[in-house]
C-alpha positions in Angstrom: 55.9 342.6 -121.2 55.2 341.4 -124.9 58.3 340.6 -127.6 57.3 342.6 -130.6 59.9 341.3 -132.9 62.6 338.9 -133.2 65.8 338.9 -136.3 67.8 336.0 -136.0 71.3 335.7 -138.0 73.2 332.8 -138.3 72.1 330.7 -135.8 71.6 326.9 -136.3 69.4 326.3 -139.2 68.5 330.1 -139.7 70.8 332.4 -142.0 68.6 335.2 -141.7 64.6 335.4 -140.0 62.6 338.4 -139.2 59.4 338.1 -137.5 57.0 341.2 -136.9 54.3 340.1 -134.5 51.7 341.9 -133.9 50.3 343.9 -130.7 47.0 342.3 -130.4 48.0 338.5 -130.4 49.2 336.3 -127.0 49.4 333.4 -128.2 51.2 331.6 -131.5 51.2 328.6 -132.7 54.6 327.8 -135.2 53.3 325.2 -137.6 55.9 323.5 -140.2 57.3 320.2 -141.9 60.3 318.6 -140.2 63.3 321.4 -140.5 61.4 324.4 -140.6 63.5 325.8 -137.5 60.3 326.1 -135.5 62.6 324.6 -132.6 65.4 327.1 -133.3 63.0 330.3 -133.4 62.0 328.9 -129.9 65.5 328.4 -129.0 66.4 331.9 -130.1 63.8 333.6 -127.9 64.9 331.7 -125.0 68.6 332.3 -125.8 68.3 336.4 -126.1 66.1 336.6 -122.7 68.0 334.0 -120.8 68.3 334.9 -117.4 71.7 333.0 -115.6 74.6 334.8 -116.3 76.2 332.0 -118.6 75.9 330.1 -121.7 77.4 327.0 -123.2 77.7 328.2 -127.3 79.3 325.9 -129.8 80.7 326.1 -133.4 77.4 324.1 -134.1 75.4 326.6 -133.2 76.4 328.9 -136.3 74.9 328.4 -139.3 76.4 326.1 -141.4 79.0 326.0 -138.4 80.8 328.6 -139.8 81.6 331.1 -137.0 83.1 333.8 -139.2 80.5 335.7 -139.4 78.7 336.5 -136.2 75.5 334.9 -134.1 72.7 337.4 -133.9 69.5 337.4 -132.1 67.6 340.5 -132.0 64.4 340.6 -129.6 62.6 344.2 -129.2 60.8 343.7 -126.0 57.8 346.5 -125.5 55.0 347.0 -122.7 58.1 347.7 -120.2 57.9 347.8 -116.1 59.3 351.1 -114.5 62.2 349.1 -113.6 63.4 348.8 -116.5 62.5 352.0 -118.2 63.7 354.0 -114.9 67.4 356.1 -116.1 69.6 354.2 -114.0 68.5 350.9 -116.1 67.7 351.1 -119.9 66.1 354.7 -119.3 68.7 356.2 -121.9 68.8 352.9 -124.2 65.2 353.3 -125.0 64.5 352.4 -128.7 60.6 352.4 -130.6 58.7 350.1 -132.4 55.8 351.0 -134.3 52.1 348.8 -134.6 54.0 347.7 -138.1 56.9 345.9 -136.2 59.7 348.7 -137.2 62.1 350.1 -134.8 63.5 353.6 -134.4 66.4 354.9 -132.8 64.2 356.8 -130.3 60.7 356.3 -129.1 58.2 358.3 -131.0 54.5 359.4 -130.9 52.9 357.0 -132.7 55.3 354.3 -131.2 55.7 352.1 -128.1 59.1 352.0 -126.1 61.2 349.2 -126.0 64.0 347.3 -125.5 66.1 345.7 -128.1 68.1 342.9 -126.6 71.0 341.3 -128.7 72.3 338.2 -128.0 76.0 338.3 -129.6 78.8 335.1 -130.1 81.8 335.8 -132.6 84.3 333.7 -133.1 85.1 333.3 -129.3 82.1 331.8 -128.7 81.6 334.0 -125.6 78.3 335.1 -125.8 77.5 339.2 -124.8 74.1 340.2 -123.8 73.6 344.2 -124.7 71.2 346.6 -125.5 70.4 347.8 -129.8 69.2 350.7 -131.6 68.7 351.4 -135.0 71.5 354.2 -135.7 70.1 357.2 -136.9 70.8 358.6 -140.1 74.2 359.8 -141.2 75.5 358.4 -137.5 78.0 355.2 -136.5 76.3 352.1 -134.4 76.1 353.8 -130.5 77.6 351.9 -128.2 75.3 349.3 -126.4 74.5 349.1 -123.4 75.1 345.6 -121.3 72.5 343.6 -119.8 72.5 342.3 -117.2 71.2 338.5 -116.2 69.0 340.2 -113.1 67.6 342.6 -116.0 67.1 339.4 -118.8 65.1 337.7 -115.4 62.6 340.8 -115.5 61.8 339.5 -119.3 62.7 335.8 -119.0 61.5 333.1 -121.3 60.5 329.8 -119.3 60.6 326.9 -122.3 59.0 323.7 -121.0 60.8 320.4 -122.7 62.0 317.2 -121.8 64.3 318.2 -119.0 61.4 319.9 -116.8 62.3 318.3 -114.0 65.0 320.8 -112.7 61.7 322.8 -112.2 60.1 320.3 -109.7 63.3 320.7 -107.0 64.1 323.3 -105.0 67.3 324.8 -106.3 68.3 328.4 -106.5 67.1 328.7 -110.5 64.3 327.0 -110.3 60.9 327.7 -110.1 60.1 326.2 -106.7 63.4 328.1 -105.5 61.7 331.5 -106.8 58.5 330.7 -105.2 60.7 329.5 -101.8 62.1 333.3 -101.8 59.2 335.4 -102.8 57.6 333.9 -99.6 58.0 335.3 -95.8 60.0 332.8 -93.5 60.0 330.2 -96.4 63.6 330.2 -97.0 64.5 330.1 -93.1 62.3 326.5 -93.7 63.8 325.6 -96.7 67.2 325.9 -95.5 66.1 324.0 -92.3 64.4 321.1 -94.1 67.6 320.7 -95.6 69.9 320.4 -92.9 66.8 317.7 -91.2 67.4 315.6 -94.4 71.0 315.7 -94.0 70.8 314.3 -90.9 68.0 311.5 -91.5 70.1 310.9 -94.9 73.4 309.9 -92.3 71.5 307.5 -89.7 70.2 305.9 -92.4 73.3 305.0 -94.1 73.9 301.1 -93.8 76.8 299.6 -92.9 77.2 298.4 -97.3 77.0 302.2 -98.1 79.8 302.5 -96.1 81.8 299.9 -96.9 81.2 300.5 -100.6 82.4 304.6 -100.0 85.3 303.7 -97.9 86.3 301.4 -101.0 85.6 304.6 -103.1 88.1 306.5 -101.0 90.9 303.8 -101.2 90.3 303.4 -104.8 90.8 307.5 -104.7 93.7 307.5 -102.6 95.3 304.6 -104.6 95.6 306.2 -108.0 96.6 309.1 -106.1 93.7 312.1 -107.1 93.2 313.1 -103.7 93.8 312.9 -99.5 90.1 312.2 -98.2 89.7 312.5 -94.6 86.4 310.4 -94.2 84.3 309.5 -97.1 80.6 308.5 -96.2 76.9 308.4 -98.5 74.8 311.6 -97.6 72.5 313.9 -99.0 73.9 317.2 -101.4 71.5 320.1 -101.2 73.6 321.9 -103.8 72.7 318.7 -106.4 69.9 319.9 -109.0 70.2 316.8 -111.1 70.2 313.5 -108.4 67.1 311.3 -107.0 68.2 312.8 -103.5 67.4 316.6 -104.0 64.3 318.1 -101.8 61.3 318.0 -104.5 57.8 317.3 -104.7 56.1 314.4 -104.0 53.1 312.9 -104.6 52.4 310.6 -101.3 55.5 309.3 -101.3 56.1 308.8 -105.1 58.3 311.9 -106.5 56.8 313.9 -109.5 59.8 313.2 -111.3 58.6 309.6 -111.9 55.9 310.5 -113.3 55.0 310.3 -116.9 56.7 313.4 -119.3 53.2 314.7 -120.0 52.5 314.9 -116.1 56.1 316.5 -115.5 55.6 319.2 -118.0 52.0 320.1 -116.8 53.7 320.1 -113.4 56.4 322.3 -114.6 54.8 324.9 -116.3 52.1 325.4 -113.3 55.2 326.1 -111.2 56.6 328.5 -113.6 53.2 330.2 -114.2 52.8 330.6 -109.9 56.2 332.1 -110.1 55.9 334.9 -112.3 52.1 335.9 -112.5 51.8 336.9 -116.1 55.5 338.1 -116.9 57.0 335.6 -118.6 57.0 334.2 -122.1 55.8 330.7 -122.0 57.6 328.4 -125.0 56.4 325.3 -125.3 57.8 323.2 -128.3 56.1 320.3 -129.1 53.0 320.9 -127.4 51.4 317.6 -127.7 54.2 315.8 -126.1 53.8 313.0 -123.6 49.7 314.1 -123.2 46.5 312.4 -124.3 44.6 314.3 -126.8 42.0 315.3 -123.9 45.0 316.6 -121.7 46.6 318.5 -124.8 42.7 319.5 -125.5 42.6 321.5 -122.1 46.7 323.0 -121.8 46.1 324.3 -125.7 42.5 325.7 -124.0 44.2 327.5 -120.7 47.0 328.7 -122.5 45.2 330.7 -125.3 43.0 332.2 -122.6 45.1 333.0 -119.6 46.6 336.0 -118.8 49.0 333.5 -116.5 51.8 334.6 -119.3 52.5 337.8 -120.9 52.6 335.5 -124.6 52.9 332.2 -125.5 55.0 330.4 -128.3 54.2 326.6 -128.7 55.3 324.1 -131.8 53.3 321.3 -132.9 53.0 318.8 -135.4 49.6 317.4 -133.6 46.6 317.5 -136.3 44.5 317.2 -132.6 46.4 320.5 -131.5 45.2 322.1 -134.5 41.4 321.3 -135.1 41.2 322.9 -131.2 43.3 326.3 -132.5 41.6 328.9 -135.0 43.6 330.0 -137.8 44.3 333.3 -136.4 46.8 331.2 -133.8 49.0 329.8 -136.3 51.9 330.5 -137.5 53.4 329.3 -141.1 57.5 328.8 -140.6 59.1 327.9 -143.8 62.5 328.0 -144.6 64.9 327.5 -147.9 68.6 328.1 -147.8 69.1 329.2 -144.6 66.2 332.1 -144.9 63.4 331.5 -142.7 60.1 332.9 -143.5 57.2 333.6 -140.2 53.9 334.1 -141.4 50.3 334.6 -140.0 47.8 333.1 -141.4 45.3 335.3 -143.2 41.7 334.8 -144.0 40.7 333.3 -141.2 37.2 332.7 -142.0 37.6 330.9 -145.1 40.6 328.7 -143.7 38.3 327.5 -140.6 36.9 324.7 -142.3 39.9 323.2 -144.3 41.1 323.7 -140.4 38.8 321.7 -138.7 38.2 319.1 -141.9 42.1 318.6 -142.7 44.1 319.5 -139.7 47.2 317.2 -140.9 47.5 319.3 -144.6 48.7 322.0 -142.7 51.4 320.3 -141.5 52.8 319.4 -144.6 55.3 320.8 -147.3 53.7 319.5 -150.1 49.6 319.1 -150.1 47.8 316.5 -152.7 44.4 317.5 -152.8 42.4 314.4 -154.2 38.6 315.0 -155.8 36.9 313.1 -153.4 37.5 309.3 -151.7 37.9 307.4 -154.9 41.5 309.6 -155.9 42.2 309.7 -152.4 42.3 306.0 -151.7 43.5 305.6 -155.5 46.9 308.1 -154.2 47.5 306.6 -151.1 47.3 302.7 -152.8 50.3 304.7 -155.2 51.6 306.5 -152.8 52.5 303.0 -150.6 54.2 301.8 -153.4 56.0 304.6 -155.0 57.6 304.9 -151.5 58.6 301.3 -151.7 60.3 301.5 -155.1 63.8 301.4 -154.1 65.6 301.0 -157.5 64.6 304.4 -158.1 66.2 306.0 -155.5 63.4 308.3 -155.1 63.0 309.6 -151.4 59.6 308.6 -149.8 57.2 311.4 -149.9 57.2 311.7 -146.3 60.3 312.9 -146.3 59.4 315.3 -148.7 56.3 316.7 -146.4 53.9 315.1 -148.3 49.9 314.8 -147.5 47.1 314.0 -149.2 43.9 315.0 -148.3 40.2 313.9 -149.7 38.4 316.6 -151.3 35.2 317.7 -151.7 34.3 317.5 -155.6 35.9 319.2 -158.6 34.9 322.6 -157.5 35.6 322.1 -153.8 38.8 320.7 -154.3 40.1 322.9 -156.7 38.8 326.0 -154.1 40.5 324.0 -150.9 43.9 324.2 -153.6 43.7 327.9 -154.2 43.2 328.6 -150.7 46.3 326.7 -149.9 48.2 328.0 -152.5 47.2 331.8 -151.0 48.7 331.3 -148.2 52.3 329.9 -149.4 51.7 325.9 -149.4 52.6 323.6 -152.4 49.8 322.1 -154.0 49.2 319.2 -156.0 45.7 319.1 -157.5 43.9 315.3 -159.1 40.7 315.8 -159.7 38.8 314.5 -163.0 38.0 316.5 -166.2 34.2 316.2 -166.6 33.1 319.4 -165.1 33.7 322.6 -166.8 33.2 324.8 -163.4 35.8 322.8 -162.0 38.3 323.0 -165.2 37.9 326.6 -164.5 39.0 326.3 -161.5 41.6 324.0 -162.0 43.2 326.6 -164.9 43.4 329.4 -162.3 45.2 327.0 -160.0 47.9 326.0 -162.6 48.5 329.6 -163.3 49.1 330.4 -159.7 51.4 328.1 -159.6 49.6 325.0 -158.2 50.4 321.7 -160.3 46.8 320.1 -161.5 46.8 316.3 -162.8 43.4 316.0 -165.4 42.4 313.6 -167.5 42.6 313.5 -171.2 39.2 314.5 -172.4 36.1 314.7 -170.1 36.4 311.9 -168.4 36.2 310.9 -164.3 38.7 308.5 -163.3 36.4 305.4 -163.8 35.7 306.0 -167.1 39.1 307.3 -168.0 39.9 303.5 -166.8 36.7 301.8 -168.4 38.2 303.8 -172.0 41.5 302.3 -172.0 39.9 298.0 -171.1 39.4 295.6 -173.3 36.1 293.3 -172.8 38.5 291.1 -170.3 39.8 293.9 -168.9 36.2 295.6 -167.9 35.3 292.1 -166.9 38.2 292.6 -164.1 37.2 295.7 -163.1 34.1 294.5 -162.3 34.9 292.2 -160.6 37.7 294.4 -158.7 34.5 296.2 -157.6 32.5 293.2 -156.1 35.6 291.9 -154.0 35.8 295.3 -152.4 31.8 295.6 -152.1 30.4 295.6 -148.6 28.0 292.3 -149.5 29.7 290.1 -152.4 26.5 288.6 -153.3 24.3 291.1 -153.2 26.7 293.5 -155.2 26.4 291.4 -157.8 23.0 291.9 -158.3 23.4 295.8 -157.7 26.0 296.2 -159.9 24.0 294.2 -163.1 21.0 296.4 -162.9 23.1 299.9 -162.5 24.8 298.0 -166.1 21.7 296.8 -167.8 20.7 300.6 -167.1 23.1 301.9 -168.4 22.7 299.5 -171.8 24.5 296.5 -171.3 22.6 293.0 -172.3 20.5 291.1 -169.5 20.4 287.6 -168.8 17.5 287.4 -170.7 19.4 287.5 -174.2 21.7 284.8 -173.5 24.5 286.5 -171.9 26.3 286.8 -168.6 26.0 290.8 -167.5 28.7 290.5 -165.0 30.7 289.3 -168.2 31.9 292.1 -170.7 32.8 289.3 -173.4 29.4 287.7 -173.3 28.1 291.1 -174.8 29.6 291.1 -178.0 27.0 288.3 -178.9 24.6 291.2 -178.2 25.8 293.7 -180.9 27.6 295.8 -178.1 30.9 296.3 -179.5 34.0 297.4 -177.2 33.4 301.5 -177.4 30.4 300.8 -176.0 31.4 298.6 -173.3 33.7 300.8 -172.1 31.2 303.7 -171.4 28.4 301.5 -169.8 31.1 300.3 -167.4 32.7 303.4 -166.9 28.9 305.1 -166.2 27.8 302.3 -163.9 31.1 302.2 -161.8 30.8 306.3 -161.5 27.2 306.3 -160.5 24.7 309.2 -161.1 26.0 313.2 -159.9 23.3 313.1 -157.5 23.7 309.7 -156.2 27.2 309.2 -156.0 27.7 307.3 -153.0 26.1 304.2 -155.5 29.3 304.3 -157.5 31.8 301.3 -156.6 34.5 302.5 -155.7 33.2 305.8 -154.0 34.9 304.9 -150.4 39.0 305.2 -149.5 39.8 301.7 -148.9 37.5 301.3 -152.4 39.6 304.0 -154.0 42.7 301.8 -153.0 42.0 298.9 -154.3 41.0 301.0 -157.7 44.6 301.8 -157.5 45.7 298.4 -156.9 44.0 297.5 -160.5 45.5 300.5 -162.2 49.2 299.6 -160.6 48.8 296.1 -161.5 46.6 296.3 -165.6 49.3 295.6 -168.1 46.1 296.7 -170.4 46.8 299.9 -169.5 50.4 300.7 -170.0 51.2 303.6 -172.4 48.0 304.7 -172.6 46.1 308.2 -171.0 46.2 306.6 -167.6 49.5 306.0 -167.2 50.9 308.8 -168.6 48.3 310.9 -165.8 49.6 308.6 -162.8 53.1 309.2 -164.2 52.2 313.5 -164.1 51.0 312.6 -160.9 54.4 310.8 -159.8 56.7 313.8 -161.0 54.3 316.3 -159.0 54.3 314.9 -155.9 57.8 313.5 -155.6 59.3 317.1 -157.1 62.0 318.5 -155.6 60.2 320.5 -152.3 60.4 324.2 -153.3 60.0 324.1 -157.1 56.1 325.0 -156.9 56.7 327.5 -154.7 59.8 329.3 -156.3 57.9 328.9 -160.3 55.0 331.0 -158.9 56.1 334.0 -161.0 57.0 332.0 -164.2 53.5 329.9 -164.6 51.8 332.7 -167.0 53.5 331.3 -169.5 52.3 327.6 -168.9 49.0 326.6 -171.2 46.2 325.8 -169.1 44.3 324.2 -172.1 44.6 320.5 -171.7 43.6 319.3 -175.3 46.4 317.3 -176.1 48.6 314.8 -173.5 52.4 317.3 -174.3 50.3 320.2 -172.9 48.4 318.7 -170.3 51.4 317.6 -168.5 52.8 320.3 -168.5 50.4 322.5 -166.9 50.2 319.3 -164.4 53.9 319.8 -163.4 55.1 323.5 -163.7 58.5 322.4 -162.1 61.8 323.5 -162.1 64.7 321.9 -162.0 66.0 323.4 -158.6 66.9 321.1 -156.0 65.2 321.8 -152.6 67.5 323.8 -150.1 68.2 321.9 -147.0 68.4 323.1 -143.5 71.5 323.4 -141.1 71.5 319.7 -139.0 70.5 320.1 -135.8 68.1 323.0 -136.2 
């Protein structure tokens, strides 16, 4: 059996969700930020094909808790057994679904059959499990059908979490119990292990146990509850939640003292022996409680298996991801109570950023840097815009918030179209010095990306190096040495990349290290600034020679940027402050001004302009999901 498609109203964090998948894929991977309602899409399978005949619903689990309106879950189920399609079942009930994800009233040619269970709650909160077809045209909603829990067990949904270990007892639900029964004898030799550790349970009952129950029962009889005849410590069969029910052991250590990881491996293998390929396998939070190697193998088996009929996992594991391919994954985003399920396209081109930058996908809000000098230079900002508490501004964590190295102007500005594609928010800082790159960077602002330049054609170490006086190049310098890997030697290095570059040597009287030594020269401050700048880049082909071309580098770059009084109110600034308002926006503003950038400049010749084709924002506030989804 494969679910075809799933609507969801008014259930937790969801308003409204419809998710076509398609008839070729097994396996899906929901990727999100925090409060997405990956969990609740999980939850909403597992709810609609739950297979025991009741359910605990709350007023919580409305959207909003508002339980006027009603909870809906709508899962068209297709690739049927007899059983289920024979008359006497869901023969007459029948609805279709085409390869597009639409569903018909009746099944047609070029569609499959299918069954469209709905999972209802009103007001009541008593939950009905019945059968759905679109009404035909012209004609009133038909009555459903009811299902029943032994025909929701045909289609179950077996979700591995934290409380697995049900599934390593023998109880009448759980997967070991199924197993017990499907086996000849077996339950004649369950039900006799029982009774055998009933008895060893009573001879060894010490004479404490029974002190301690016979105070129990006085205790009971005192405060009058009940009339007890003969209280004593035993063993409860019918107990699925106790350290005394019959379940597996390891030796003599039970598998529910193991570690979580172990428990849920444990779990799902009995689940998968029970069933043999027809059940729906949801995992949420895939990575949980295993190694990366562990995780590594589970993520391997469950893409290739045909142990399940699909698989729906959620993760937030960069690990999970470099070892998935694009075509797995599944973007959930969601803004006011809509929830939006999307496959990822282009596979091919989203491999690499894949594989290179697992953690962007992840994230609400993706900062794509130039290279490791803005990378490091971000995350030394990032650290302490976060910390500025007088601001009130919430750290960009909580706003989703990544930043990623890139791979040059051109690359970087390709890795931020390819993102924006696909539906992410992107915030692009990359320097202004190659055209190819401005290009680039013009086509991302108009789709709606936000793109921080500088002022000019200028990388960011000579945008700095422009903005310095001669004691003020003479720090950044020295900001360079401290961070060089040999001190000493660096300061050799980083003369002769100067003196090429035009400043004075030593052999004129002047210190080279020493910007206002040079002035004795003839160089005067313009020119200062773009030997220093040059030398600190280094040469296109050479660029790992530049001094700050490394992340922890690029940090402490940002550290002299944060901390240069020289350069307050100047281009700089103003750029790191663009930057600022970009990444801290409000989470869906990107996204929702897709349609109105046209109308932004992408021409950055003067600062009014430039910023605002850095930050094409609105001044919507983000919408926030239903607590507890």
């Amino acid at each position: 059996m494969r679910i075809r498609r799933i609507d969801i109203e008014n259930f937790r964090g969801i308003k409204s969700a419809s998710w076509r998948l398609p008839q070729d894929r097994r396996f899906f991977a929901l990727i999100g930020p925090g409060d997405a309602t990956k969990t609740t899409v999980l939850t909403a399978i597992e709810r609609a094909l739950h297979d025991r005949a009741g359910m605990s619903v709350l007023d919580t689990d409305f959207f909003g808790g508002i339980v006027d309106e009603p909870l809906r879950i709508r899962v068209a189920v297709d690739d049927l057994p007899d059983e289920l399609i024979a008359m006497d079942a869901f023969g007459g009930f029948l609805a279709g679904i085409d390869q597009d994800g639409e569903w018909t009233h009746d099944p047609a040619d070029e569609s499959e059959r299918c069954i469209i269970v709905e999972f209802l709650v009103e007001a009541d909160l008593d939950p009905i499990w019945q059968s759905y077809r679109p009404p035909l045209e012209g004609m009133d909603d038909e009555d459903p059908h009811p299902i029943r829990a032994r025909h929701r067990a045909k289609m179950a949904a077996y979700r591995i979490d934290d409380r697995v270990d049900a599934h390593l007892r023998w109880s009448r639900t759980s997967s070991l119990g199924k197993l017990t029964v499907s086996r000849d004898d077996t339950r004649a030799t369950l039900t006799h292990a029982g009774r055998k550790a009933r008895e060893a349970a009573a001879e060894a009952v010490t004479d404490s146990l029974k002190e301690l129950a016979h105070e129990v029962q006085t205790q009971v009889q005192a405060i009058g509850t009940t009339q007890f005849g003969d209280l004593r410590p035993g063993l409860d069969m019918s107990l699925t939640n106790t350290q005394g029910n019959l379940a597996l052991f390891d030796g003599d250590i039970p598998l529910t003292n193991f570690g979580l990881g172990t428990r849920r491996l444990t779990g799902a293998a009995t689940q998968q022996l029970a069933n043999q390929g027809t059940t729906t396998l949801l995992v949420d939070e895939v990575e949980h409680g295993l190694e990366p190697h562990r995780l590594v193998h589970l993520l391997r088996h469950l893409r290739t298996s045909s142990a399940f009929s699909q698989v729906f996992v959620t993760t937030h594991s960069p690990t999970a991801l470099m070892h998935l391919e694009p075509e797995d994954l599944v973007m959930v985003r969601s803004s006011v109570g809509a929830t939006e399920l999307k496959p990822l396209d282009q596979p091919a081109e989203l491999r690499p950023l894949l594989k290179a930058c697992p953690e962007a996908f992840l994230a609400r809000r993706i900062v794509i840097n130039e290279g490791k000098t803005e990378y490091g230079v971000v995350l030394e900002h990032l650290d302490e815009w976060d910390e500025d508490n007088e601001s009130g501004a919430v750290p960009s964590a909580a706003l989703g918030v990544v930043a990623i190295e890139g791979n040059g102007g051109t690359g970087s500005a390709g890795s931020a179209a390819q993102f924006l594609n696909i539906g992410y928010d992107v915030v692009l800082f990359i320097d202004s010095d190659d055209e190819s790159a401005n290009t680039l960077a013009d086509q991302v602002t108009a789709d709606g990306g936000a793109v921080v330049r500088w002022e000019g054609s200028h990388s960011i170490e000579t945008a700095v190096c422009a903005e310095l006086t001669e004691a003020g190049l003479t720090a950044f310098i020295k900001a360079a040495i401290e961070v060089a890997d040999d001190p000493d030697s660096a300061r050799t290095v980083y003369a002769t990349a100067l003196v090429a570059n035009g400043a004075p040597n030593c052999s004129v009287g002047v210190e080279t290290l020493d910007v206002g030594t040079w002035a004795a020269a003839g160089v005067e401050l313009d020119q200062a600034r773009d030997i220093v700048g040059k030398s600190a880049k280094g040469k296109n082909k050479d660029k790992d020679k530049g001094w700050f071309k490394r992340v922890d580098k690029g940090r402490r770059l940002g550290r002299f940027i944060l901390d240069s009084t020289e350069l307050d109110g100047g281009n700089v600034k103003t750029r790191i402050g663009a930057l600022r308002d970009a990444i801290y926006a409000p989470t869906e503003t990107v996204l929702t001004q897709k349609s109105k950038t046209a109308a932004v400049e992408p021409a950055v010749t003067d600062e009014a302009s430039e910023i605002e084709a850095a930050c094409p924002l609105s001044e919507d506030s983000a919408g926030q999901e239903h607590p507890g989804a």
